[in-house]
PDB file as gemmi writes it, atoms N, CA and C in Angstrom:
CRYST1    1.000    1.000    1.000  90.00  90.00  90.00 P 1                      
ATOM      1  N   UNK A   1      53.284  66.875  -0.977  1.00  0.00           N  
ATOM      2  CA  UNK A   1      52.157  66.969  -0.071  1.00  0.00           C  
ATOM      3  C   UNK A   1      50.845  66.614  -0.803  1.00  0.00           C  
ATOM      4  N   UNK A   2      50.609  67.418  -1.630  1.00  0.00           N  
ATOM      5  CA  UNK A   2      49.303  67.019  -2.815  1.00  0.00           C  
ATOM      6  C   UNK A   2      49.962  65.572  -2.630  1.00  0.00           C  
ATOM      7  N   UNK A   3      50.642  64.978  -3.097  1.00  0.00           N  
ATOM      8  CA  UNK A   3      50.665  63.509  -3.907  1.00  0.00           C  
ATOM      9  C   UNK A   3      50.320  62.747  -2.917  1.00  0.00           C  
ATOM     10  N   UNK A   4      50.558  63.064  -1.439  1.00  0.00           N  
ATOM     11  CA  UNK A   4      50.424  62.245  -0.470  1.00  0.00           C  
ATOM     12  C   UNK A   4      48.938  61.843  -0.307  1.00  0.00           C  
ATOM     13  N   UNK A   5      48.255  63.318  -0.543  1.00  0.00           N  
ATOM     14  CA  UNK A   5      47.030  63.390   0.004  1.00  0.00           C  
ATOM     15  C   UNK A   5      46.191  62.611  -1.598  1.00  0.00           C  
ATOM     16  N   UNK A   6      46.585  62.795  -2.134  1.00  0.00           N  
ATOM     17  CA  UNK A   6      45.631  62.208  -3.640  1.00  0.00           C  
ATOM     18  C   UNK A   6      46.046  60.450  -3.654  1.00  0.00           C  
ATOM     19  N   UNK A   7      47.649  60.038  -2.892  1.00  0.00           N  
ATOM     20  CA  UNK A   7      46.835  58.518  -2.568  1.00  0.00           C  
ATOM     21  C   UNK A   7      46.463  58.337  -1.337  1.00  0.00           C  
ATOM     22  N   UNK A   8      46.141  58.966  -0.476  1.00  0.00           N  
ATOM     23  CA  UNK A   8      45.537  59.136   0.371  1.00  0.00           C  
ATOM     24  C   UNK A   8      43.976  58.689   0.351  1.00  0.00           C  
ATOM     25  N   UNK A   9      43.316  59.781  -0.746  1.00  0.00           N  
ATOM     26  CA  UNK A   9      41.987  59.753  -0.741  1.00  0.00           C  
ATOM     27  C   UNK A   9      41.978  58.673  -1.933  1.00  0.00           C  
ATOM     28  N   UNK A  10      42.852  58.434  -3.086  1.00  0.00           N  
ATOM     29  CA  UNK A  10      42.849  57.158  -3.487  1.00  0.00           C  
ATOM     30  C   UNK A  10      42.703  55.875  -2.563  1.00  0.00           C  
ATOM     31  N   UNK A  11      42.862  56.110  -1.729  1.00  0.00           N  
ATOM     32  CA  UNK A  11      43.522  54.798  -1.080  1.00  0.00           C  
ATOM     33  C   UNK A  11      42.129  54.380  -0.254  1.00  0.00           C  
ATOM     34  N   UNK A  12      41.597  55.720   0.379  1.00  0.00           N  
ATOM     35  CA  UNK A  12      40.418  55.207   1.165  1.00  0.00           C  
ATOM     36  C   UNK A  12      39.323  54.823  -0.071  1.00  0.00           C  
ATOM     37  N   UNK A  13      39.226  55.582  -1.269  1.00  0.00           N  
ATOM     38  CA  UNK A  13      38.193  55.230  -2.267  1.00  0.00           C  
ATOM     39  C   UNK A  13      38.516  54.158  -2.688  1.00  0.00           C  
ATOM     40  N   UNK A  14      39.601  53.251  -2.399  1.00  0.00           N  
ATOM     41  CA  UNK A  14      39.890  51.631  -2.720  1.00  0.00           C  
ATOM     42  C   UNK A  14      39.247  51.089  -1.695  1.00  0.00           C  
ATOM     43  N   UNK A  15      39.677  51.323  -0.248  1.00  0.00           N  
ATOM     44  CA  UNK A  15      39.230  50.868   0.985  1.00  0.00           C  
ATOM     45  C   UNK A  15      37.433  51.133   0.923  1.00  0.00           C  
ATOM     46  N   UNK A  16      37.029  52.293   0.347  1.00  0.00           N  
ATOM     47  CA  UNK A  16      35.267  51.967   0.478  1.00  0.00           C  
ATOM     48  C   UNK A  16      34.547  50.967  -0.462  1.00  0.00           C  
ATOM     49  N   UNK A  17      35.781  50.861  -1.492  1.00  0.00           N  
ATOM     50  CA  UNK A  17      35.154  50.033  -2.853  1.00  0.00           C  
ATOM     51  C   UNK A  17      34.790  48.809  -2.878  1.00  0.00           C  
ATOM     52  N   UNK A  18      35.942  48.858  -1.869  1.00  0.00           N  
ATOM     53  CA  UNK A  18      36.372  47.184  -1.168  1.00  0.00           C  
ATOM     54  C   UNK A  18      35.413  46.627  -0.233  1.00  0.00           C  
ATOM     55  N   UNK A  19      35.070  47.676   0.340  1.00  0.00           N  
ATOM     56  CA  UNK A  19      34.155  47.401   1.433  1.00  0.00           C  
ATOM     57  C   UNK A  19      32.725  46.717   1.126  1.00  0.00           C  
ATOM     58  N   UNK A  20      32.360  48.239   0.076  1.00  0.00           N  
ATOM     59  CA  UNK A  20      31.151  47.791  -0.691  1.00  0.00           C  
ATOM     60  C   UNK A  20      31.042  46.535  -0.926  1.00  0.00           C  
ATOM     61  N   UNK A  21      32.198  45.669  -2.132  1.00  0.00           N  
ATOM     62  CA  UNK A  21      32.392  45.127  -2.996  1.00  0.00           C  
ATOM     63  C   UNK A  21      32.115  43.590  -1.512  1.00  0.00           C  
ATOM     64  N   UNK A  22      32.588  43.471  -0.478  1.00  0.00           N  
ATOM     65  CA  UNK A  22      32.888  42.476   0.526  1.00  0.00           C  
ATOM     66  C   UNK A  22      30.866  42.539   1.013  1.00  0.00           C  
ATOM     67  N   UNK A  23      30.656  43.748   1.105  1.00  0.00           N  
ATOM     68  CA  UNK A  23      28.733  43.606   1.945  1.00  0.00           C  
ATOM     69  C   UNK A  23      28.247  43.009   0.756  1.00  0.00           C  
ATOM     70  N   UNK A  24      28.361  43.951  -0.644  1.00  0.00           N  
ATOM     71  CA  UNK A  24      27.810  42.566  -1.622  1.00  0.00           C  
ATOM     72  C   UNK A  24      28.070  41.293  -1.914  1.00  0.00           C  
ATOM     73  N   UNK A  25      28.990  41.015  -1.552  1.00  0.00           N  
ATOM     74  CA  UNK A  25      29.485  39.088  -1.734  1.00  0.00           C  
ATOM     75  C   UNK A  25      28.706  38.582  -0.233  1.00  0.00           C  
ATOM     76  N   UNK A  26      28.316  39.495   0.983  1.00  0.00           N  
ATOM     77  CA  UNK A  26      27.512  38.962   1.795  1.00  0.00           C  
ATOM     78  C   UNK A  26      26.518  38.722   1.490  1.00  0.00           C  
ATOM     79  N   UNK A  27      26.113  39.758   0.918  1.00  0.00           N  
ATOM     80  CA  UNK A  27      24.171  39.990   0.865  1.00  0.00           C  
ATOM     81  C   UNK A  27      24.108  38.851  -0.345  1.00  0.00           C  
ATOM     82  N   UNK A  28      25.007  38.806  -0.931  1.00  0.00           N  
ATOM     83  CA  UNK A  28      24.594  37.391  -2.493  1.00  0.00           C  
ATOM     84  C   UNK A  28      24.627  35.856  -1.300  1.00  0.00           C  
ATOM     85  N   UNK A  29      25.912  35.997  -0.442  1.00  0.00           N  
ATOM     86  CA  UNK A  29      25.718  34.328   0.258  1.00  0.00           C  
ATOM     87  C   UNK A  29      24.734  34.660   0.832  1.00  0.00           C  
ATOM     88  N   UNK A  30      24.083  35.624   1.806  1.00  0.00           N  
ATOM     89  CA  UNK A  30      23.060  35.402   2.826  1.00  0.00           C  
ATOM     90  C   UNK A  30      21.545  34.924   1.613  1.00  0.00           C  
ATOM     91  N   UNK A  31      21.761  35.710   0.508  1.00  0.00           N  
ATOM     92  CA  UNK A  31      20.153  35.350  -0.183  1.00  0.00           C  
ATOM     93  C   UNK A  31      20.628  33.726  -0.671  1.00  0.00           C  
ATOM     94  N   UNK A  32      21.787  33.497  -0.966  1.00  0.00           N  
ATOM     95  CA  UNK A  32      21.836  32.596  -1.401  1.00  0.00           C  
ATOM     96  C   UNK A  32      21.318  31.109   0.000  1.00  0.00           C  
ATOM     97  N   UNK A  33      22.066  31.333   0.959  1.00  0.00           N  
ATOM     98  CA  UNK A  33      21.444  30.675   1.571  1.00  0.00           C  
ATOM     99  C   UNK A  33      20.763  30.524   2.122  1.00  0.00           C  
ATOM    100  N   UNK A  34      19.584  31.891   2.226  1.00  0.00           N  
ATOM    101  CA  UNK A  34      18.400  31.614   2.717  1.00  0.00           C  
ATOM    102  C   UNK A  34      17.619  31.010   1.468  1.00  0.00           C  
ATOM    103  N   UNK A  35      17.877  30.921  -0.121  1.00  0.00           N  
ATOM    104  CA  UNK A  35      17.072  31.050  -1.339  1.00  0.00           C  
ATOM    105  C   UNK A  35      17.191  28.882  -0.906  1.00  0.00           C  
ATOM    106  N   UNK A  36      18.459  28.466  -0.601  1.00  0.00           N  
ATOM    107  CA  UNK A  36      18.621  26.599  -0.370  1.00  0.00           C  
ATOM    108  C   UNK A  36      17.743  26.612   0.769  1.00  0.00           C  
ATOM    109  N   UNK A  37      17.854  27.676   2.125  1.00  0.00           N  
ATOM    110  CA  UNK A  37      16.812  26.601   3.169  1.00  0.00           C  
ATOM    111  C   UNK A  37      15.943  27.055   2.986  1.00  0.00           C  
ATOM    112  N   UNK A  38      15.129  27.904   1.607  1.00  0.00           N  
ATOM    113  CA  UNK A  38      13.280  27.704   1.543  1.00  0.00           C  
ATOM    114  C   UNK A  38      13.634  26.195   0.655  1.00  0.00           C  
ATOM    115  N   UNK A  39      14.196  26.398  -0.632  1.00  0.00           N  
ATOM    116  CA  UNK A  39      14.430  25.060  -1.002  1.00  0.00           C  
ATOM    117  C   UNK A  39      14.508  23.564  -0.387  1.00  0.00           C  
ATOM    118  N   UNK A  40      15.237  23.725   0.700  1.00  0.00           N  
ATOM    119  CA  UNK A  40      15.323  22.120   1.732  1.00  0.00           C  
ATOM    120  C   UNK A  40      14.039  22.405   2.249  1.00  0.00           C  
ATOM    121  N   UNK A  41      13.173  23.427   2.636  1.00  0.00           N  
ATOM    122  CA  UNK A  41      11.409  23.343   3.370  1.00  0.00           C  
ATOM    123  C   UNK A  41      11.108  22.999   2.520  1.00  0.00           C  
ATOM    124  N   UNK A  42      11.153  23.577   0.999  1.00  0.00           N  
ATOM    125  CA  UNK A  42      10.051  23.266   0.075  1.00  0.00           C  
ATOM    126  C   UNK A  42      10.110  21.518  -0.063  1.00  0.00           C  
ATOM    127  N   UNK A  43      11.248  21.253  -0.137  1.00  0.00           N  
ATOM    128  CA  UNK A  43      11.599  19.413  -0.455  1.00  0.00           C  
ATOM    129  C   UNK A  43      11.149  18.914   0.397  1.00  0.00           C  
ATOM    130  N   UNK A  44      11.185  19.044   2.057  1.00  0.00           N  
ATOM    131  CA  UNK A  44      10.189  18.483   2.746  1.00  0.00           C  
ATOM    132  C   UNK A  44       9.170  18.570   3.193  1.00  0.00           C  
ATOM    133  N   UNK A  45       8.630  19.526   2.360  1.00  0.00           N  
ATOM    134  CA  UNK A  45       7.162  19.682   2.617  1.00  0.00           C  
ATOM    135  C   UNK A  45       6.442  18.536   1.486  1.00  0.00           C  
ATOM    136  N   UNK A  46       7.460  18.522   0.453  1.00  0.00           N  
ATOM    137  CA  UNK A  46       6.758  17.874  -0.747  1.00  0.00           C  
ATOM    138  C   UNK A  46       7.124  16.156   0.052  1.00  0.00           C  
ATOM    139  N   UNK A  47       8.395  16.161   0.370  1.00  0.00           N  
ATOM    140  CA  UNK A  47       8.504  14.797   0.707  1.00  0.00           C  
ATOM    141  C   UNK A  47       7.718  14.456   1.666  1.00  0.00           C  
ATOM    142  N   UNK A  48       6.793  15.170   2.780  1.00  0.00           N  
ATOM    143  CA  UNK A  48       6.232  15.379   3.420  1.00  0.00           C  
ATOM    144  C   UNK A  48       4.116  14.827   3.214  1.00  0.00           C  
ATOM    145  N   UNK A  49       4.203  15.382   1.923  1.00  0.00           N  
ATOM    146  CA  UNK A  49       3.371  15.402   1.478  1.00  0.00           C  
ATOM    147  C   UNK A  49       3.154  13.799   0.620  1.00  0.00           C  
ATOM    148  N   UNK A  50       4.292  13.502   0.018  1.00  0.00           N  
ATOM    149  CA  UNK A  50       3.968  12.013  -0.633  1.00  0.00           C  
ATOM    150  C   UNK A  50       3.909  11.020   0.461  1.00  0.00           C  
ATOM    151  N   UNK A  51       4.643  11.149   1.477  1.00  0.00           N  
ATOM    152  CA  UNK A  51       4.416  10.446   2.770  1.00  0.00           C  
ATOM    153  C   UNK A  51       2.789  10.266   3.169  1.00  0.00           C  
ATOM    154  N   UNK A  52       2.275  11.415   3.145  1.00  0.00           N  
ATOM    155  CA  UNK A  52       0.754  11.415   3.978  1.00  0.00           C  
ATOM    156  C   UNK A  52      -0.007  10.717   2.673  1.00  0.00           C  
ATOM    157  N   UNK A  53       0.376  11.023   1.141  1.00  0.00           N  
ATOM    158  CA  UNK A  53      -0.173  10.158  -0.022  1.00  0.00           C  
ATOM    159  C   UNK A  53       0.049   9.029   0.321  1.00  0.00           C  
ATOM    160  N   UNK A  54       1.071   8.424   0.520  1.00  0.00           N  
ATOM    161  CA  UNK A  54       1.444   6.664   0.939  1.00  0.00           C  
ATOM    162  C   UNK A  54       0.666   6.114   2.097  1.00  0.00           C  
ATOM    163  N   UNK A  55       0.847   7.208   3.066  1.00  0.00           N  
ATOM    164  CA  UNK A  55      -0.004   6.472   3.678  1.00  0.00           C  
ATOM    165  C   UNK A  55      -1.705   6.301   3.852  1.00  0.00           C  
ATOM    166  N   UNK A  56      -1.979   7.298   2.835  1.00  0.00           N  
ATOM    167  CA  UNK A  56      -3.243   7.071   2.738  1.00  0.00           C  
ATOM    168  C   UNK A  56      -3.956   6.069   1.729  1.00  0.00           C  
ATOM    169  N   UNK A  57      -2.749   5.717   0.732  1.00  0.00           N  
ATOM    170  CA  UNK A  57      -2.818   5.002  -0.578  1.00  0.00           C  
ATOM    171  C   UNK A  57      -2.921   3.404   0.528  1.00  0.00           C  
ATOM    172  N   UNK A  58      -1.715   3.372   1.186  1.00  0.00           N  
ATOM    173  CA  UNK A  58      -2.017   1.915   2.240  1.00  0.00           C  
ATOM    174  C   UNK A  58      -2.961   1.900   2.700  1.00  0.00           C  
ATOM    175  N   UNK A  59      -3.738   3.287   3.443  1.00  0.00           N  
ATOM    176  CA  UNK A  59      -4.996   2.739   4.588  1.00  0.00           C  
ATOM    177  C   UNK A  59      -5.794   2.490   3.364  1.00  0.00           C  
ATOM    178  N   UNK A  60      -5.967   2.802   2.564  1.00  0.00           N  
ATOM    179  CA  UNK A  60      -6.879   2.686   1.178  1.00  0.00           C  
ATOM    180  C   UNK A  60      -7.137   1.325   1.005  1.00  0.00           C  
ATOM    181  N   UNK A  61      -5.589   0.670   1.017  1.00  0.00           N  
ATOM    182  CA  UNK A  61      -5.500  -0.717   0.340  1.00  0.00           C  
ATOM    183  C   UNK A  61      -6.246  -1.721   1.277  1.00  0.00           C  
ATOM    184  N   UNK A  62      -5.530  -1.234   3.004  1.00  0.00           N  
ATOM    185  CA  UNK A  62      -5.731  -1.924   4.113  1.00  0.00           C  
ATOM    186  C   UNK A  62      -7.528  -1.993   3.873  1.00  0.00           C  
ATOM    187  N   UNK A  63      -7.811  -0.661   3.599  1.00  0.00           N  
ATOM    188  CA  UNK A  63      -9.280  -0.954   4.027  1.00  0.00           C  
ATOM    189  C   UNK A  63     -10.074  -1.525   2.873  1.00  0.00           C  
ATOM    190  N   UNK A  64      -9.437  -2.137   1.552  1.00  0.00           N  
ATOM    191  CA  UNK A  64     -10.099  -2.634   0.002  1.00  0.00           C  
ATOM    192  C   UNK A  64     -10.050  -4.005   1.008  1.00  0.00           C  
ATOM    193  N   UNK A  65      -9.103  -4.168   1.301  1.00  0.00           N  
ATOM    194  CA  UNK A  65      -8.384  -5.953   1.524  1.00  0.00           C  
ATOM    195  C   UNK A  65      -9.515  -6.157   2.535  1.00  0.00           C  
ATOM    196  N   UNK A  66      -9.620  -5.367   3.676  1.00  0.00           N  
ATOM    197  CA  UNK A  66     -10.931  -5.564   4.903  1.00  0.00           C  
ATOM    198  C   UNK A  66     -12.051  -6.079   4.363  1.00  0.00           C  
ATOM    199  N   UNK A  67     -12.623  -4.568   3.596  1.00  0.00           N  
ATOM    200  CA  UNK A  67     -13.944  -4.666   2.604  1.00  0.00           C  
ATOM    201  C   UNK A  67     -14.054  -6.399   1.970  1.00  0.00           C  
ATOM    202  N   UNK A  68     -12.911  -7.030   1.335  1.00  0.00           N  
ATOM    203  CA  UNK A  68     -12.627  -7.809   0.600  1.00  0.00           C  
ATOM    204  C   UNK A  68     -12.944  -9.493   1.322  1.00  0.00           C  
ATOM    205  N   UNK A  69     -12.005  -9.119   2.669  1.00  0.00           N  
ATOM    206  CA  UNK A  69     -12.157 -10.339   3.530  1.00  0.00           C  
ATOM    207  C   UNK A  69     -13.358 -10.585   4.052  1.00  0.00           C  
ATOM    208  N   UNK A  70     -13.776  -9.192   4.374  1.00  0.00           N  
ATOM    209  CA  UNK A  70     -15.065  -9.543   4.876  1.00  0.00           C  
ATOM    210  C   UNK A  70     -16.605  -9.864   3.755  1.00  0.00           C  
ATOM    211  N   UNK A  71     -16.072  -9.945   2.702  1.00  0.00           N  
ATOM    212  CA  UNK A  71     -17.178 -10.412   2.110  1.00  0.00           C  
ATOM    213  C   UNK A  71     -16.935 -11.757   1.563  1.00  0.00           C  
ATOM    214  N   UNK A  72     -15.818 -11.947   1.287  1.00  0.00           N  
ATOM    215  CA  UNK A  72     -15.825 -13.537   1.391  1.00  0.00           C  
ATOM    216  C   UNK A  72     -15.817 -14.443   2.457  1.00  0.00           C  
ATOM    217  N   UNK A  73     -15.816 -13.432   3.719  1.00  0.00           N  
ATOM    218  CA  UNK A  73     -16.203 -14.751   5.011  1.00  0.00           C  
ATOM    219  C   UNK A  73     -17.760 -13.989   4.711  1.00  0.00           C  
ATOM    220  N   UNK A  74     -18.519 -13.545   4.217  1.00  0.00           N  
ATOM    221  CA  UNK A  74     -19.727 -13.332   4.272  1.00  0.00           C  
ATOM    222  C   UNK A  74     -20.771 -15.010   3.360  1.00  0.00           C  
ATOM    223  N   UNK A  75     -19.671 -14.713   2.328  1.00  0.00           N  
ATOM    224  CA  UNK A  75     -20.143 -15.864   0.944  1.00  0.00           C  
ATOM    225  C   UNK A  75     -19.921 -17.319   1.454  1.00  0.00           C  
ATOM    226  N   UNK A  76     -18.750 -17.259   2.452  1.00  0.00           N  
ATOM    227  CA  UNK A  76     -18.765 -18.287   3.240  1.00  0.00           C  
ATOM    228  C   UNK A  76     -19.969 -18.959   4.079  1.00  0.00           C  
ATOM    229  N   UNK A  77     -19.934 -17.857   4.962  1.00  0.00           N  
ATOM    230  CA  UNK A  77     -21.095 -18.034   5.606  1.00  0.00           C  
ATOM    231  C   UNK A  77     -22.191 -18.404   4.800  1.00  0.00           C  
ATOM    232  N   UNK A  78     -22.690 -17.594   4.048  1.00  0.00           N  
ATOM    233  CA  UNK A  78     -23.641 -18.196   3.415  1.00  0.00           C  
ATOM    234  C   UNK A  78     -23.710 -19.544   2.343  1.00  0.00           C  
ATOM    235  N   UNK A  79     -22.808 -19.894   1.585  1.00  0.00           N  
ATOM    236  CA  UNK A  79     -22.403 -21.337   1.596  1.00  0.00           C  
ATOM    237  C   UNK A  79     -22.371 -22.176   2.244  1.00  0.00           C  
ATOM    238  N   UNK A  80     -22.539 -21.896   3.521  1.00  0.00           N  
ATOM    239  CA  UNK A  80     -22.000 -23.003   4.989  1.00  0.00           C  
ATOM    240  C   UNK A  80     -23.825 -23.113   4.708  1.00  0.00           C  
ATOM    241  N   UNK A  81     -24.348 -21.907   5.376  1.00  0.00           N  
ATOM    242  CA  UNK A  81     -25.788 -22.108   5.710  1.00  0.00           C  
ATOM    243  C   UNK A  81     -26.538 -22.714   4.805  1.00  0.00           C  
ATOM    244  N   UNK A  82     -26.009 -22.529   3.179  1.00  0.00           N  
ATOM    245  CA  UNK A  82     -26.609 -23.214   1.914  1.00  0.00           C  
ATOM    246  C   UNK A  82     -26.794 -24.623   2.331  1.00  0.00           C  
ATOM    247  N   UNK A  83     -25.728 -24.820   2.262  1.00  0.00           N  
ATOM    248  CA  UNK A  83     -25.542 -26.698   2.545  1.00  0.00           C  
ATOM    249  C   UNK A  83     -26.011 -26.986   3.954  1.00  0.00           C  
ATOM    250  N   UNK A  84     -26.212 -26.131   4.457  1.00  0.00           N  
ATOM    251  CA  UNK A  84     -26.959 -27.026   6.266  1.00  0.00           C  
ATOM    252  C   UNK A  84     -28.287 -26.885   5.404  1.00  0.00           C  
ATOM    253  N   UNK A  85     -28.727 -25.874   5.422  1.00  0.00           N  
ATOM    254  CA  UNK A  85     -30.339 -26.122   4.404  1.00  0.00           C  
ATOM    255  C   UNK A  85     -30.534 -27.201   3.666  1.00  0.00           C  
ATOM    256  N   UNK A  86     -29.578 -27.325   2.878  1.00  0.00           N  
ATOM    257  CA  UNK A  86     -29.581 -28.716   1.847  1.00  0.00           C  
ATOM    258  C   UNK A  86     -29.718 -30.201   2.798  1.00  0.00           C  
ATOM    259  N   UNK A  87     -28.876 -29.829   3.257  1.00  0.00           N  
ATOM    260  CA  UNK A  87     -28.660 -31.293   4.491  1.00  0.00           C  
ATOM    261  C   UNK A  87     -30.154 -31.565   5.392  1.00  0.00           C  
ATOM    262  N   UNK A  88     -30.804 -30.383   5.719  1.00  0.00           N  
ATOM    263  CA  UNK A  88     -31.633 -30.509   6.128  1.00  0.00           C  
ATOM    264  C   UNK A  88     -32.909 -31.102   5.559  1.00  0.00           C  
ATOM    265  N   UNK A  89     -33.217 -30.326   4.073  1.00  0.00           N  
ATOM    266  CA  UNK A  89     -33.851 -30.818   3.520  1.00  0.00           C  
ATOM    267  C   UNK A  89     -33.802 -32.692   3.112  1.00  0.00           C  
ATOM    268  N   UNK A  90     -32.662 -32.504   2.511  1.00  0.00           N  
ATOM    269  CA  UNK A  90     -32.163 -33.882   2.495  1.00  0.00           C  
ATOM    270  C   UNK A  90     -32.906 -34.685   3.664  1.00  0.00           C  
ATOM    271  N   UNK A  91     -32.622 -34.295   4.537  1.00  0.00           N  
ATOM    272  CA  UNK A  91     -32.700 -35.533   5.934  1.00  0.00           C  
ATOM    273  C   UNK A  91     -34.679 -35.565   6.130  1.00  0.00           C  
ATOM    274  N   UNK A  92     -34.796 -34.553   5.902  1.00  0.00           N  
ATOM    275  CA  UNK A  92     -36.614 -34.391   5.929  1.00  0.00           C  
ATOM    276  C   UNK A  92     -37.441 -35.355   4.417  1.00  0.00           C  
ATOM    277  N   UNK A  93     -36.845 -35.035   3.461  1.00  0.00           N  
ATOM    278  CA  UNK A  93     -36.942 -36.424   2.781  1.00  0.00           C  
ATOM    279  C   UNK A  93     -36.792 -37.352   2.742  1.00  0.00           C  
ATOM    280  N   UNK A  94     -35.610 -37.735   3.584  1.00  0.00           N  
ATOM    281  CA  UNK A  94     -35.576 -39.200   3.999  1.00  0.00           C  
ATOM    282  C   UNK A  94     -36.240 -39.526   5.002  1.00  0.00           C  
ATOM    283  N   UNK A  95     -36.923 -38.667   5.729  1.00  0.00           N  
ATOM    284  CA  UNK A  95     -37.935 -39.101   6.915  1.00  0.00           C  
ATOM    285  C   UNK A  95     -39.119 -39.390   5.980  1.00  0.00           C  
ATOM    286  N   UNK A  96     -39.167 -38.516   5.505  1.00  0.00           N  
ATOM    287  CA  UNK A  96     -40.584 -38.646   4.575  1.00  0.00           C  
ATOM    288  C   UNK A  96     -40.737 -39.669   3.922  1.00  0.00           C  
ATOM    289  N   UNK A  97     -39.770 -40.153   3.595  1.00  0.00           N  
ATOM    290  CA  UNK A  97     -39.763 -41.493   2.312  1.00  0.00           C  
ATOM    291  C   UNK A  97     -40.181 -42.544   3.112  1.00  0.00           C  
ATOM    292  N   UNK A  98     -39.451 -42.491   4.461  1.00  0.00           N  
ATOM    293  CA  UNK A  98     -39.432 -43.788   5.424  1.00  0.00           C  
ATOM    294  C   UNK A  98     -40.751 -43.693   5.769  1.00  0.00           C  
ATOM    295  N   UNK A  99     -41.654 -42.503   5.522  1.00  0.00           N  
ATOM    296  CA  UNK A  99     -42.832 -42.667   6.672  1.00  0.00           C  
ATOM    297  C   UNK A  99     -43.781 -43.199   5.207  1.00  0.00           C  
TER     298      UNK A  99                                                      
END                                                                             
């Protein structure tokens, strides 16, 4: 009778050990996989973040190249107008010469 009852209460102090032993292998996967999806946020926040760098590094470029075009159709322009001046002059000296 004793022997019954001593694996008895052996038996449930295996069964609570066990138990324990099964909530801690939970509570390690649950931190564990909540510890990867802050990890996968943290990665796309960062990947997230070089994205909004790229694209600000392009509007950057887009807007050097603008800045850029538009001052050489500026130099243009004013080259164009150089030489109509010139031409002009030109042609007013040759009136002049003739007169």
């Amino acid at each position: 009778m004793r022997k019954e009852e001593e694996e008895r209460r052996k038996k449930k102090e295996r069964e609570k050990k066990n138990e324990k032993e099964e909530e801690k292998e939970k509570e390690k996967d649950k931190e564990e996989e909540v510890d990867k999806e802050e990890e996968e946020e943290e990665e796309e926040e960062e990947e997230e973040k070089s994205k909004g760098k790229e694209k600000e590094k392009e509007k950057e470029k887009k807007k050097r190249r603008r800045k850029r075009r538009k001052k050489e159709e500026e130099e243009e322009e004013e080259e164009e107008e150089e030489e109509e001046e010139e031409e002009e002059e030109e042609k007013e000296e040759e009136k002049n010469e003739e007169v």
